[in-house]
Wavefront OBJ file of the C-alpha trace (Angstrom):
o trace
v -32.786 4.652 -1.732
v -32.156 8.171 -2.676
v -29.336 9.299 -5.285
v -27.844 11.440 -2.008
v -27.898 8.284 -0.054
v -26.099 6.099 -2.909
v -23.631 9.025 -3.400
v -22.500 9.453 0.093
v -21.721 5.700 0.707
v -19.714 5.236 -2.498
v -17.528 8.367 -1.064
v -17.439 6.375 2.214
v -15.848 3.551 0.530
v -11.817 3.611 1.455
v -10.268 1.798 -1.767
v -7.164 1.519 0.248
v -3.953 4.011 -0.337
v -3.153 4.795 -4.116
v 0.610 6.416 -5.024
v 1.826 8.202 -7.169
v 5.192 7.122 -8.169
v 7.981 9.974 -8.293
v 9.358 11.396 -11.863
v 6.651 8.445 -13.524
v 3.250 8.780 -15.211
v 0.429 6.839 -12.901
v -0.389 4.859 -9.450
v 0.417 1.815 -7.444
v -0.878 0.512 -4.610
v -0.002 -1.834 -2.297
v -0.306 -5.542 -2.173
v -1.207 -5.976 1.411
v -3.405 -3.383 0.976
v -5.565 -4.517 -2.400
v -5.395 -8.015 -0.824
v -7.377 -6.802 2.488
v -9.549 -4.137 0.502
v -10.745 -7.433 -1.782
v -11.095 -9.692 0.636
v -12.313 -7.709 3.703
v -15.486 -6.173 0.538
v -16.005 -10.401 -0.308
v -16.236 -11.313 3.224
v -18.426 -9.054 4.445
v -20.841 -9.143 1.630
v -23.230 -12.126 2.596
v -24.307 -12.268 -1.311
v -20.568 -13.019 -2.521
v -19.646 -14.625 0.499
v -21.618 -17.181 0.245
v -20.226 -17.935 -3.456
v -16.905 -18.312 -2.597
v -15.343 -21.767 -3.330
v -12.573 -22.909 -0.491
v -9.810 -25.157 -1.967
v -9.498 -28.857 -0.130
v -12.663 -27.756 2.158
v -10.172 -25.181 4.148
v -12.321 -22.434 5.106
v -10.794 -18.881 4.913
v -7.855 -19.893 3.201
v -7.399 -17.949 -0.158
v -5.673 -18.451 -3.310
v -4.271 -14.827 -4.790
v -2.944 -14.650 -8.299
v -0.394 -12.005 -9.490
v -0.926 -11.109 -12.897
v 1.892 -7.727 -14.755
v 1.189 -7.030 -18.310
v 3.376 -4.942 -20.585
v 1.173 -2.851 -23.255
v 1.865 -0.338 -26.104
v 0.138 2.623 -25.082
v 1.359 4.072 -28.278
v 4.197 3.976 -30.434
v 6.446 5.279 -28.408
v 5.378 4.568 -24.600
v 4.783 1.540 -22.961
v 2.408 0.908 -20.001
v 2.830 -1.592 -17.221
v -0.494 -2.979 -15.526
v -0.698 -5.190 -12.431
v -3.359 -6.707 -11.056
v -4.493 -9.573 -8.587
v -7.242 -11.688 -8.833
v -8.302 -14.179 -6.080
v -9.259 -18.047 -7.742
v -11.635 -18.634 -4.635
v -14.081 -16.435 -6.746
v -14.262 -19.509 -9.143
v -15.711 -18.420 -12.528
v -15.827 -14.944 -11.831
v -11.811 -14.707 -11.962
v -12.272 -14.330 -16.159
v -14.387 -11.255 -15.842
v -12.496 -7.690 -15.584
v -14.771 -6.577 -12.372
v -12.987 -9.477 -10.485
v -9.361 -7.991 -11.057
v -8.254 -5.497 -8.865
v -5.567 -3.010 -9.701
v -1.782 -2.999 -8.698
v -0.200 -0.442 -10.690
v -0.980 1.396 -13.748
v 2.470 2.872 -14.791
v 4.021 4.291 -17.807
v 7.179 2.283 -18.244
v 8.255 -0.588 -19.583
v 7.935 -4.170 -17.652
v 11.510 -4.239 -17.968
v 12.108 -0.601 -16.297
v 13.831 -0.442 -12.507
v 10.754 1.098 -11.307
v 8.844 -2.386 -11.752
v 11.781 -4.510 -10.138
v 11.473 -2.120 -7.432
v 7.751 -2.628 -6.936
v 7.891 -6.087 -7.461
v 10.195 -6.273 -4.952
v 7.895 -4.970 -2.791
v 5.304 -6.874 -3.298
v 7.483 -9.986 -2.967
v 8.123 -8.357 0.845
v 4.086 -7.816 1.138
v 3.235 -11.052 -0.254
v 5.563 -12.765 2.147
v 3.945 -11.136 5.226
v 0.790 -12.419 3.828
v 1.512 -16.074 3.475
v 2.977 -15.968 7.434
v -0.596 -14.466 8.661
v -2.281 -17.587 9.444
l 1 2 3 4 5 6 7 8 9 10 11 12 13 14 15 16 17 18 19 20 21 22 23 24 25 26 27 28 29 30 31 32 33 34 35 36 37 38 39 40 41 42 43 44 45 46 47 48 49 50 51 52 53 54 55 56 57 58 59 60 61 62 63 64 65 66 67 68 69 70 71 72 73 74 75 76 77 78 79 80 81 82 83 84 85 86 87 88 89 90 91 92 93 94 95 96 97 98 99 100 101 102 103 104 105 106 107 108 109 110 111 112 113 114 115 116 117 118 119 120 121 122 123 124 125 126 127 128 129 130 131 132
């Protein structure tokens, strides 16, 4: 496969919608729309598809944890990173390729920004559970 080949389908690939947040440093995105960008990419890959694990032998039903983690970027900023991982990847959910980014703010976990988006994904994450 040529380079120009490779290089045109990785800028084919739509990674879903990524914000910017107003009067903050960095980029959210969605929940709804990381949770169908990860699971539509491991369900239509027949290598990973096949390796997913389903939970009590139900087929198609997934498992998505929510993960926010507060970090010194330095001294005097903090940094807020959320990410979701899904556990029917079995061991794969302890390497870094099988997180998918959230947000990637400068704030503080405790800032009214992050309520706000967590709010939102609350919302999203309820819509999710009710799509059978």
């Amino acid at each position: 496969m040529s380079d120009k080949k490779v290089d045109k389908f990785v800028k084919s690939l739509d990674i879903g919608h990524v914000s910017e947040i107003p009067n903050y440093l960095g980029v959210s995105m969605t929940v709804t729309g990381v949770v169908f960008m990860t699971l539509d990419l491991h369900l239509w890959l027949p290598y990973v598809r096949n390796k997913l694990i389903w939970f009590n032998e139900i087929i198609n039903h997934f498992i998505i944890q929510f993960s926010d983690d507060g970090a010194s970027e330095i001294s005097d900023l903090s940094m807020s990173i959320g990410s979701l991982t899904v556990w029917n990847f079995g061991d794969k959910v302890r390497s870094r390729d099988y997180q998918y980014l959230l947000q990637c703010l400068s704030v503080s976990e405790k800032d009214q920004v992050m309520e706000d988006l967590w709010k939102q994904r609350t919302e999203g994450m309820l819509v999710l559970e009710g799509s059978d």
